[in-house]
Residue frames as qw, qx, qy, qz and C-alpha x, y, z in Angstrom:
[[0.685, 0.001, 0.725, -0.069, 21.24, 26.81, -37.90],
 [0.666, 0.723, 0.060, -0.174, 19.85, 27.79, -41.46],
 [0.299, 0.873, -0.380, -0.062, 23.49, 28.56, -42.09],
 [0.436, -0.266, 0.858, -0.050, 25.60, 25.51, -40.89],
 [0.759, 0.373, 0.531, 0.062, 22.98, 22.98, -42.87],
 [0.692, 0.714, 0.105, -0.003, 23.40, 25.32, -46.04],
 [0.160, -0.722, 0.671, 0.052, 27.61, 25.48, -45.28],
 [0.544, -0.165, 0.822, -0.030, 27.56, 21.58, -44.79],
 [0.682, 0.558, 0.401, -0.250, 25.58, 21.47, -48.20],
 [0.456, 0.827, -0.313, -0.099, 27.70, 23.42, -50.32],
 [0.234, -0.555, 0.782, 0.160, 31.04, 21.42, -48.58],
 [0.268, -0.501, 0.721, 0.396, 29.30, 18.45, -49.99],
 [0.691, 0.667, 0.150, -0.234, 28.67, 19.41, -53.10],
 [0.201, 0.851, -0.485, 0.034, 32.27, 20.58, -53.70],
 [0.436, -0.414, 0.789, -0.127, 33.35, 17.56, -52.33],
 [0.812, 0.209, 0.544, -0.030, 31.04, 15.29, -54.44],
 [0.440, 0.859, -0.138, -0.220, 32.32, 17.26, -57.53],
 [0.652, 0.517, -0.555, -0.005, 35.48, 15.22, -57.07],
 [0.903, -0.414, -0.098, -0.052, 35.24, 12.43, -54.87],
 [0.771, 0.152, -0.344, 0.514, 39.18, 10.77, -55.26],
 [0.448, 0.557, -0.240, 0.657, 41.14, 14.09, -54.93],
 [0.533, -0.728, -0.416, 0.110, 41.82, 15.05, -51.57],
 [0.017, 0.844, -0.147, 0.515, 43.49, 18.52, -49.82],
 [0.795, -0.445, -0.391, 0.128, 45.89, 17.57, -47.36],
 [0.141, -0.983, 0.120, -0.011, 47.93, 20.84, -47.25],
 [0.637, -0.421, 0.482, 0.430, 51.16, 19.31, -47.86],
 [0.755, 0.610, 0.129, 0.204, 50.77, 19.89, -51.52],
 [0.359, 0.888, -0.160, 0.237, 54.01, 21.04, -52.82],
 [0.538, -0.659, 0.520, 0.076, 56.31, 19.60, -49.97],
 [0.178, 0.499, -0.844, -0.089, 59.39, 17.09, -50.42],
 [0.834, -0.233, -0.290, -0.407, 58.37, 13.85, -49.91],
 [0.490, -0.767, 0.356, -0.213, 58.88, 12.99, -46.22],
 [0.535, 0.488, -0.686, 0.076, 61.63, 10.57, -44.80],
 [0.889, -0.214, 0.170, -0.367, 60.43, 7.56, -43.35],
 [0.008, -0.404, 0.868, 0.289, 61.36, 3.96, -43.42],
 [0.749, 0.118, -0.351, -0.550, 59.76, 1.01, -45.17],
 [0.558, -0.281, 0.779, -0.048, 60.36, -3.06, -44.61],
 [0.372, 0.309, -0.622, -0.617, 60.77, -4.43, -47.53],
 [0.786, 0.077, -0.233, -0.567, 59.04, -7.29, -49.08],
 [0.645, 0.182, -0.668, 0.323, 62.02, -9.75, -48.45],
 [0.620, -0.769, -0.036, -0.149, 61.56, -8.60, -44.44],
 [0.660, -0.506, -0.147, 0.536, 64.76, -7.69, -44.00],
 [0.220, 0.252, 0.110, 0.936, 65.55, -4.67, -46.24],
 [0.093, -0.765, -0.326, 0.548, 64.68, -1.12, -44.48],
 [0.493, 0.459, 0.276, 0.686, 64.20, 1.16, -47.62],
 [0.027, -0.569, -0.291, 0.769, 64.42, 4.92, -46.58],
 [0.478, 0.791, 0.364, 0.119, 62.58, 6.97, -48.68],
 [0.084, 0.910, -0.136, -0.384, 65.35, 9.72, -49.15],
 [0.390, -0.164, 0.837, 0.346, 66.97, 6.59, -50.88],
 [0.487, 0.693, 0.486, 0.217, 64.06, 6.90, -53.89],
 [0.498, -0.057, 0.321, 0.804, 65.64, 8.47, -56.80],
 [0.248, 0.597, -0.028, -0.762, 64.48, 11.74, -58.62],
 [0.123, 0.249, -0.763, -0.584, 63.76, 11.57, -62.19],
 [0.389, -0.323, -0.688, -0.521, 60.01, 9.85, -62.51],
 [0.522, -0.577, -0.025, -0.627, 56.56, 10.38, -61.06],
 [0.211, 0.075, -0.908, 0.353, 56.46, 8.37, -57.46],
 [0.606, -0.338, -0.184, -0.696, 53.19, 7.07, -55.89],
 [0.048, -0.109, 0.877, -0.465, 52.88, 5.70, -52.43],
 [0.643, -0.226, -0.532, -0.502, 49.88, 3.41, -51.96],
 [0.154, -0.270, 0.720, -0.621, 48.65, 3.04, -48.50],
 [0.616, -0.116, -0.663, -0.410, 46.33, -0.14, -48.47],
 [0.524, -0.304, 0.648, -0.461, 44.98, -2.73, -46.27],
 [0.051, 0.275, -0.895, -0.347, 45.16, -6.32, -47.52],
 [0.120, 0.370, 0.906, -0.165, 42.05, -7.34, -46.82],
 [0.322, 0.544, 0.198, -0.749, 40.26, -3.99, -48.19],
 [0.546, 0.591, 0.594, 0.013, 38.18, -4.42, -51.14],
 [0.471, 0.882, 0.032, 0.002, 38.68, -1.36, -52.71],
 [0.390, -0.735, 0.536, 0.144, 42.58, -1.52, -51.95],
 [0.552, -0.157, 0.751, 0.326, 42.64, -4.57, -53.76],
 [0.590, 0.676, 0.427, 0.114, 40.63, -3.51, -56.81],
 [0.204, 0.945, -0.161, -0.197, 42.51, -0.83, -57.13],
 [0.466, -0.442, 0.736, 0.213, 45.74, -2.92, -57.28],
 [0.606, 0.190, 0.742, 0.214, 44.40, -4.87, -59.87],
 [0.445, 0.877, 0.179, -0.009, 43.55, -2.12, -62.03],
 [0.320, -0.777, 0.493, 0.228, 47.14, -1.03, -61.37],
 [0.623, -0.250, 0.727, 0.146, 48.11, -4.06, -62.09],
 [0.602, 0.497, 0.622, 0.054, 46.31, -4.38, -65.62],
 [0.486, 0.822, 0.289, 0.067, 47.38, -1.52, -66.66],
 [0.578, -0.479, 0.261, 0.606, 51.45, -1.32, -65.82],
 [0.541, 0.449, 0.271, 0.657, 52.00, -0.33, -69.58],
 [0.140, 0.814, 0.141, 0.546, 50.93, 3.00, -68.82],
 [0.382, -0.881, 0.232, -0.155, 52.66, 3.77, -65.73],
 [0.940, -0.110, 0.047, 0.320, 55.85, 1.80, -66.33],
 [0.328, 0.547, -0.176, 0.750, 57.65, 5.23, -65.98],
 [0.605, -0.643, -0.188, -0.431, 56.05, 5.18, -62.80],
 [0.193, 0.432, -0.734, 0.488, 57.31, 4.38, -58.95],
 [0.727, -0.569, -0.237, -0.304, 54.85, 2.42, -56.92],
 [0.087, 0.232, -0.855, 0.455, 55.57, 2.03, -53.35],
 [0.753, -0.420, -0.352, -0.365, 52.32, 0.21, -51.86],
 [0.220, 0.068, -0.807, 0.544, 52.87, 0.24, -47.79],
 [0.618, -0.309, -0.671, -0.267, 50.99, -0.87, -44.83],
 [0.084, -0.551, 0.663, -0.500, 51.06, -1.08, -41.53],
 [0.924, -0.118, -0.057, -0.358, 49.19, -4.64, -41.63],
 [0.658, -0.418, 0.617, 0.103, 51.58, -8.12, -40.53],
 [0.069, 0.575, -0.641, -0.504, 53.97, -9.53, -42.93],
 [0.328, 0.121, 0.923, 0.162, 51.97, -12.97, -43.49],
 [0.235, 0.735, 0.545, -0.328, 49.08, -10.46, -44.55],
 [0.042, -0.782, 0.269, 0.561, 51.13, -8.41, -46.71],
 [0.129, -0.406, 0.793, 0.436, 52.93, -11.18, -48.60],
 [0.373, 0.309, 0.874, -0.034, 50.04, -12.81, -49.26],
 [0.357, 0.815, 0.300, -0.344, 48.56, -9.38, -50.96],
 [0.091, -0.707, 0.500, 0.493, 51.78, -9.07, -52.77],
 [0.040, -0.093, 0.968, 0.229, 51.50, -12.84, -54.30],
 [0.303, 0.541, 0.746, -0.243, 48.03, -12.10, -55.40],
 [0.237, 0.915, 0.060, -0.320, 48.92, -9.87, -57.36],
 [0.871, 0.264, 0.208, 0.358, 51.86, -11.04, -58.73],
 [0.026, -0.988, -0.022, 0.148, 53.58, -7.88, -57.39],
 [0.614, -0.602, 0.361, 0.361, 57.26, -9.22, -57.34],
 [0.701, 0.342, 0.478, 0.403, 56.75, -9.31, -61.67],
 [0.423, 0.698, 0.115, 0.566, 57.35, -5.66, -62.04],
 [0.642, 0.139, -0.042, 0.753, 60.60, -3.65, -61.44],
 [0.116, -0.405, 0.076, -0.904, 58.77, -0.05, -60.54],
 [0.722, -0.486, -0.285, -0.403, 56.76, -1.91, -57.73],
 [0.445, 0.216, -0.776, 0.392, 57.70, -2.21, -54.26],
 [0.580, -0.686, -0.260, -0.354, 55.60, -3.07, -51.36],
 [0.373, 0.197, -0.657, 0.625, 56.68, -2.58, -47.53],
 [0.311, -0.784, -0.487, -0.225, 55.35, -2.44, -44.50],
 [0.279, 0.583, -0.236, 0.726, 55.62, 0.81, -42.26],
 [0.589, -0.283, -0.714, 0.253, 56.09, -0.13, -38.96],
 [0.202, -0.003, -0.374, 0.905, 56.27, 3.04, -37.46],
 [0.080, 0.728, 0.676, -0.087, 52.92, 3.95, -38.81],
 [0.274, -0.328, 0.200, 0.882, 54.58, 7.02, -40.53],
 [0.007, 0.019, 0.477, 0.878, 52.67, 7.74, -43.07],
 [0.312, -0.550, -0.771, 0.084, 49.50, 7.28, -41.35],
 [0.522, -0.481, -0.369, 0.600, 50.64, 9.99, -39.15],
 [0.182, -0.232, 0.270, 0.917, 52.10, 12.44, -41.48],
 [0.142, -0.160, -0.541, -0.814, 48.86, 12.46, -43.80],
 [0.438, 0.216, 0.509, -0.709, 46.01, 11.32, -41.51],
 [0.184, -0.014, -0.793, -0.580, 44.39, 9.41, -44.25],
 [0.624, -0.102, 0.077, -0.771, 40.37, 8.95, -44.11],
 [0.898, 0.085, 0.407, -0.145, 40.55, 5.36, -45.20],
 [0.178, -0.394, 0.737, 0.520, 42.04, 3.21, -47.73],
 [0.737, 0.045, 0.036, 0.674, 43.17, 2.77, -50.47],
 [0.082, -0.958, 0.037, 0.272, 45.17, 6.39, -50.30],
 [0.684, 0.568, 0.078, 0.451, 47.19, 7.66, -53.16],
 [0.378, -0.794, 0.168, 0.444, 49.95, 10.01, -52.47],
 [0.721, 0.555, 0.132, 0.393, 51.42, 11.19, -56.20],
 [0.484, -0.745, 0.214, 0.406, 54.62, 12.59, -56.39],
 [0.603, 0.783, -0.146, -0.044, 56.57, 14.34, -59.41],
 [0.782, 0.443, -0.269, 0.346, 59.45, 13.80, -61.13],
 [0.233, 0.572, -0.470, 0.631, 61.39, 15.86, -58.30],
 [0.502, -0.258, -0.812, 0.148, 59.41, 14.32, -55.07],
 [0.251, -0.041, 0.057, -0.965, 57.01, 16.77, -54.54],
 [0.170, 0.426, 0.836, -0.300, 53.60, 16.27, -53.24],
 [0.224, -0.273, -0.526, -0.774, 51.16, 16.94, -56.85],
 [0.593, -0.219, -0.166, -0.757, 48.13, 15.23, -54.78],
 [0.288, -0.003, 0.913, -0.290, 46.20, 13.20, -52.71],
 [0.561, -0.034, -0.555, -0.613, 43.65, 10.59, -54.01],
 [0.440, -0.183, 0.611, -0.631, 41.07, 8.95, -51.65],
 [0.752, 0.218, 0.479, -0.397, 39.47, 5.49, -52.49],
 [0.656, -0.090, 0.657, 0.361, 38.77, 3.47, -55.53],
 [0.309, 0.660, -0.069, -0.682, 39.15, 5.54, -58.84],
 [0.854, 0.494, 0.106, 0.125, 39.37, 4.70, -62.39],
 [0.754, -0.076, 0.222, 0.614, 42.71, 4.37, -63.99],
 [0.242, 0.829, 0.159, 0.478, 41.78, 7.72, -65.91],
 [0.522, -0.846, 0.046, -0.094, 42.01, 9.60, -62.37],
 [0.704, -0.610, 0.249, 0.265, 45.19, 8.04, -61.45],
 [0.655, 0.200, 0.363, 0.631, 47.00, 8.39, -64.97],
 [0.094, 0.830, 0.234, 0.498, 45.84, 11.93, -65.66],
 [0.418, -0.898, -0.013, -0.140, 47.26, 12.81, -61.65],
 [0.785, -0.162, 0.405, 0.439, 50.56, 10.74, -62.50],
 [0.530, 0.550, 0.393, 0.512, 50.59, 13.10, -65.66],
 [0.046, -0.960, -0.269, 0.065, 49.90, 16.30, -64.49]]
């Protein structure tokens, strides 16, 4: 018993040491091939249709989460620095719920943003997420750098967009 409590201790310590980042054993794959629904609800984007050549971050929200939407807005405030960036922000929430999180944000003003929702519930599946919001960062070649759990500072998500 001694041992279990002082296991479950150490996991979280090591765990509080860096809340965001999460291990989801896919580091280093391709990034899978799924489809999206676009914002416009009638484009299907596939993801083997996202180009190479800059970092790519999937955002897996929930329109109604708090920390989903702060993060967005921090996102949002701070496009200069990731306007080399790819955002995909997807869901699997209903399209009046979606569009409304899009137009709160004023997502449709920048050109490396695209939101969809994933009907299949693909990426749910494939990563098993704990909760939202859930980063997935992807490099320049669409590789899987990291997962990021919850709301972080912009430091966290520019420094894992850098790496």
């Amino acid at each position: 018993m001694k041992r279990v409590i002082a296991i479950l201790l150490l996991t979280n310590f090591v765990s509080c040491s860096n809340p965001n980042r999460v291990k989801t054993g896919l580091e280093g794959k391709p990034l899978p091939i799924f489809n999206l629904l676009l914002s416009d609800s009638t484009t299907r984007l596939n993801t083997s249709r996202i180009p190479v050549g800059q970092p790519i971050v999937l955002f897996y929200f929930n329109p109604y989460c708090p920390y989903s939407k702060a993060e967005i807005a921090d996102i949002v405030a701070n496009m200069a620095i990731f306007r080399d960036v790819r955002f995909y922000l997807l869901t699997t929430a209903h399209y009046p719920d979606v569009m409304m999180f899009y137009n709160e944000y004023h997502l449709q003003n920048y050109s490396n943003v695209a939101v969809g929702i994933d009907y299949t519930d693909f990426f749910g599946k494939y990563f098993t997420p704990p909760g939202v919001p859930f980063i997935a960062v992807y490099d320049e070649h669409k590789h899987l750098k990291e997962a990021l759990i919850g709301k972080m500072d912009i430091a966290t998500l520019k420094s894992s967009v850098a790496k």
